[in-house]
C-alpha positions as CSV (number, residue, x, y, z in Angstrom):
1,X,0.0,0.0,0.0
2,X,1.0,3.3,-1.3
3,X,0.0,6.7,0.2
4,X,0.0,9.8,-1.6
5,X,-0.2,13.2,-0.5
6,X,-2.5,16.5,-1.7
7,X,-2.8,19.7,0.7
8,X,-5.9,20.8,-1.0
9,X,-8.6,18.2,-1.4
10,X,-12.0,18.7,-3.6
11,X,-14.6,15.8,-4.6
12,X,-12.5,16.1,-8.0
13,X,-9.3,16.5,-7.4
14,X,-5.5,16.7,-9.2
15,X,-2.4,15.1,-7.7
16,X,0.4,17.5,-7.0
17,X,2.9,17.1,-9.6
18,X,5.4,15.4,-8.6
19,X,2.7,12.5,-6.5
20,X,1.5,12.3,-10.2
21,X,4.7,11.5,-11.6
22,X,5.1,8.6,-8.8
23,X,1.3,7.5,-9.3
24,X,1.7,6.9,-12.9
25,X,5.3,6.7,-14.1
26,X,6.9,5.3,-11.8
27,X,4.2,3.0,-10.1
28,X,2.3,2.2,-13.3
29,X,-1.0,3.2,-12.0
30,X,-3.9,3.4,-14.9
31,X,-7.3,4.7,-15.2
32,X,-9.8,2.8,-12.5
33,X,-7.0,1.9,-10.2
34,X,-7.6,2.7,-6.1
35,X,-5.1,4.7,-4.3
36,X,-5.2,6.6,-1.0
37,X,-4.0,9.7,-0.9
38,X,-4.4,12.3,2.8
39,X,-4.5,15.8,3.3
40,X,-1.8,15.2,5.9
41,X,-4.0,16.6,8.6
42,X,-5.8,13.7,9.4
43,X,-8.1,12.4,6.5
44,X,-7.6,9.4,4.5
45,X,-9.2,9.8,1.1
46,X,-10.3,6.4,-0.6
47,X,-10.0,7.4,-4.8
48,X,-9.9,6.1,-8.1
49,X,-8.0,7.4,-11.2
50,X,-9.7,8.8,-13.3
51,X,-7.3,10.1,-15.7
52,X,-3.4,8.5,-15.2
53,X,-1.6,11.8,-16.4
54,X,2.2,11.8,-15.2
55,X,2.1,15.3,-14.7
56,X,-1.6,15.8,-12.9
57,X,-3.1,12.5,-12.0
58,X,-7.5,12.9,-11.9
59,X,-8.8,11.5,-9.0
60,X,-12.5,10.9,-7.8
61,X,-13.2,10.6,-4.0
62,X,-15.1,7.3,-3.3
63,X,-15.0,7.8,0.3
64,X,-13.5,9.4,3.4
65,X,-12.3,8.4,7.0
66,X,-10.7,10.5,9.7
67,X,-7.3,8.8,11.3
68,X,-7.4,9.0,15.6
69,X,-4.2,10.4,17.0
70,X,-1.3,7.8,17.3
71,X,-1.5,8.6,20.7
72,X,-2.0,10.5,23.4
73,X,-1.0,13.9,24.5
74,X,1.3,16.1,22.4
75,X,4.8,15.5,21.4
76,X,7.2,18.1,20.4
77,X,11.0,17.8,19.9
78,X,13.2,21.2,19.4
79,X,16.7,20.1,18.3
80,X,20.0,22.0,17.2
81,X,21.0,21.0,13.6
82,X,24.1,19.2,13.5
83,X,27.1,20.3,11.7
84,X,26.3,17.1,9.3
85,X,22.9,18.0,8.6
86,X,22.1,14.3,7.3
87,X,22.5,13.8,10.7
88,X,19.4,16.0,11.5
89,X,17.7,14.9,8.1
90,X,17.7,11.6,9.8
91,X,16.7,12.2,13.1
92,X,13.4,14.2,11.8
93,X,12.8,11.3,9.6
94,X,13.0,8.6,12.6
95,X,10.7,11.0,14.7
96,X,8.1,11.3,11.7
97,X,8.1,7.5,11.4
98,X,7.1,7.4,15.4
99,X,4.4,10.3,15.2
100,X,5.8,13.1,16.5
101,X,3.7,16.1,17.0
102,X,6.0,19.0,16.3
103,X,9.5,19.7,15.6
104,X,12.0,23.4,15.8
105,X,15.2,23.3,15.2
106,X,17.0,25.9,17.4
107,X,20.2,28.2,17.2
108,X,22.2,27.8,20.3
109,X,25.5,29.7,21.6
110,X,27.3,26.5,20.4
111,X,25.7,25.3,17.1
112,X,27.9,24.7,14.7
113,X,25.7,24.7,11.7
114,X,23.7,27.9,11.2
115,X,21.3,27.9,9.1
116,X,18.7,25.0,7.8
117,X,17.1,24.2,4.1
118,X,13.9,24.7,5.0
119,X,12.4,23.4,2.0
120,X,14.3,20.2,2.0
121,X,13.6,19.0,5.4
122,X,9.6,19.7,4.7
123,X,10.3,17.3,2.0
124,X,12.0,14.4,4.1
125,X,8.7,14.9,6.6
126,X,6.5,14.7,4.3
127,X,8.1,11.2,2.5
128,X,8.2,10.1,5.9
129,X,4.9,10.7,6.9
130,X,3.9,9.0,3.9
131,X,5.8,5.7,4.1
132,X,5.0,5.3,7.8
133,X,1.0,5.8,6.4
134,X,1.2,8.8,8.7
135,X,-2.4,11.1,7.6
136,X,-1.6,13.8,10.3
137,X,1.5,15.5,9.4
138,X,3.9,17.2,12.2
139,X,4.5,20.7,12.0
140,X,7.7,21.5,11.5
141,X,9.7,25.4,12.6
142,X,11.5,27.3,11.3
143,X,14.9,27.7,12.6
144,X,14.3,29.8,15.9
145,X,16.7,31.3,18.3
146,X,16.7,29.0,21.7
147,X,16.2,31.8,23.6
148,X,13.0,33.3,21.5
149,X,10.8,29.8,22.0
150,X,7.4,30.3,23.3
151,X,6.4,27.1,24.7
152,X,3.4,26.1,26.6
153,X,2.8,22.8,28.6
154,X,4.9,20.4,30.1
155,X,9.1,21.6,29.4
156,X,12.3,19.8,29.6
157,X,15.7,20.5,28.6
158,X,18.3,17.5,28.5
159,X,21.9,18.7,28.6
160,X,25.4,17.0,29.5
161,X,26.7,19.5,32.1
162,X,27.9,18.0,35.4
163,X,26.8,20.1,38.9
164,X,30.2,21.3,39.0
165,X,30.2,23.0,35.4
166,X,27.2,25.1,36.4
167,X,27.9,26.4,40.1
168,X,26.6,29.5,38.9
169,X,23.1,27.9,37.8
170,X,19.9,28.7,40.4
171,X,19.4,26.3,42.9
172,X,17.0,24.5,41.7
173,X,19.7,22.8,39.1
174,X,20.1,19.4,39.2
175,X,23.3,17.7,38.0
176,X,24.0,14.7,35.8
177,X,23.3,12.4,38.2
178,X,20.4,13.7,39.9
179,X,18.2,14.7,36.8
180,X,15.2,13.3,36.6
181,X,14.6,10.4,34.0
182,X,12.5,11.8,31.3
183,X,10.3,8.6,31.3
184,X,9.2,8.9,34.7
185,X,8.3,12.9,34.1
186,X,6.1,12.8,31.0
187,X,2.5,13.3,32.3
188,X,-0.2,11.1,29.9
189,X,-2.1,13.2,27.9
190,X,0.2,16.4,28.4
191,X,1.8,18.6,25.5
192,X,5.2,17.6,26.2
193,X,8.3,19.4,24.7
194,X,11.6,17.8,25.0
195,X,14.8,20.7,23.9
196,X,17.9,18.4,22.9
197,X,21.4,20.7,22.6
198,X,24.2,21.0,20.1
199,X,27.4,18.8,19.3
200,X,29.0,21.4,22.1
201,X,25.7,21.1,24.3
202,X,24.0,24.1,25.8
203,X,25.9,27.1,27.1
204,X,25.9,27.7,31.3
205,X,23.3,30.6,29.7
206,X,21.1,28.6,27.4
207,X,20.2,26.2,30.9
208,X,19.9,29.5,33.5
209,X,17.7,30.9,30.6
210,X,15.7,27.6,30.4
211,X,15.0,26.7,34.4
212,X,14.1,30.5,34.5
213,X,11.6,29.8,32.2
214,X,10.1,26.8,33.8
215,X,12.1,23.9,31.9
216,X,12.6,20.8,34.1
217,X,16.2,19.5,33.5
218,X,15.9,15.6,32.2
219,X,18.3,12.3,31.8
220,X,18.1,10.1,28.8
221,X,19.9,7.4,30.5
222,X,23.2,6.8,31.5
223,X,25.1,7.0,28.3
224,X,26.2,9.8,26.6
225,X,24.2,10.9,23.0
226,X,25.1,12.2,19.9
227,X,22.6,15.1,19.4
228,X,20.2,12.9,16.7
229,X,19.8,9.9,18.6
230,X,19.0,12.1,21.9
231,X,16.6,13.5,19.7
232,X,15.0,10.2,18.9
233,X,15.2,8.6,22.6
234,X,13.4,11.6,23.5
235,X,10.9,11.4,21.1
236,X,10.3,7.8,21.6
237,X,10.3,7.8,25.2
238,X,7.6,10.6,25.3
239,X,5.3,8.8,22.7
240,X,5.7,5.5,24.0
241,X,4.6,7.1,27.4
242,X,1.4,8.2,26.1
243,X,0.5,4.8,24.4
């Protein structure tokens, strides 16, 4: 099973360009074939072809259904790009794959990459929405400036720093070993949001900045992560929580 994707759905309705292209040139679909196609914000459109054209494929809507959640709550993951931004590619397509909710990638006082291609990472969600069958699509931010996020709900930051790095951090900082695990914070049903830090992890700032603003340091475990597969653990952890 195949899933295609059109923003803008009508009873008649035209397959983007390059879906069309896929449909029929590359998949062979003809005339009177049944496809699904979504509006990636939750609908699951039953269709047949009605006229196989490579470059827009004619579809009629036979029926409609309306996907549940994957699961409870709210999941959103704010990452730094890596300085490999496949790196980043990949962790956003993992955390498509397992339903996340949201995703902004942050500039922190120790990124090493930047700047983002916006464009290209919509892409690599929306290919990995649809191979995972996904019909609700995550939103995904622009790149945003750690210190400009305007979060609500339930927030947790998960950096490296031992107690003795930040002696300068309010009191309420907990160190390495103290952190709470993230698994045993998430509340069911919450919006959760789960900031993972750079290569160079967050500055002594970036974490004064983050309990200031209500941001309940977390562990991932006992090993330490590369920045995409902290992103991932997180995500996972907080989904599988609200299973």
């Amino acid at each position: 099973m195949y899933l295609f994707y059109a923003p803008n759905i009508a009873d008649e309705l035209v397959l983007p360009e390059e879906e069309s292209s896929h449909c029929v040139q590359v998949l062979r679909r003809a005339a009177g074939d049944e496809i699904l196609v979504t509006d990636g914000d939750g609908q699951l459109y039953h269709c047949v072809i009605t006229n196989p054209h490579r470059k827009h494929c004619e579809v009629k809507i036979e029926s409609v259904e309306t996907s549940a959640p994957l699961h409870d709550g709210y999941v959103h993951v704010v990452l730094a790009p890596t300085k490999n931004i496949d790196r980043t590619e990949w962790a956003i397509e993992k955390c498509v794959e397992m339903g996340v909710d949201e995703i902004t990638p942050i500039l922190c006082d120790h990124s090493e990459r930047k700047t983002i291609n916006q464009e290209r990472l919509q892409k690599i969600l929306v290919s990995a929405a649809k191979q995972s069958l996904k019909t609700r699509f995550p939103i995904l931010n622009p790149l945003t400036k750690m210190t400009d996020l305007q979060i609500d709900g339930d927030k947790f930051i998960a950096h490296c720093m031992s107690e003795e790095e930040g002696e300068s951090l309010q009191t309420n900082y907990r160190s390495s070993d103290s952190k709470h695990a993230l698994q045993n914070e998430i509340a069911r049903g919450h919006r959760t949001t789960v900031l993972i830090g750079p290569e160079g992890d967050f500055s002594p700032e970036e974490v004064e900045w983050a309990l200031r603003n209500g941001y309940v340091p977390v562990s991932l475990g006992a090993a330490r992560l590369r920045t995409e597969t902290a992103a991932i653990v997180a995500c996972h952890t907080a989904i599988l929580m609200n299973e």
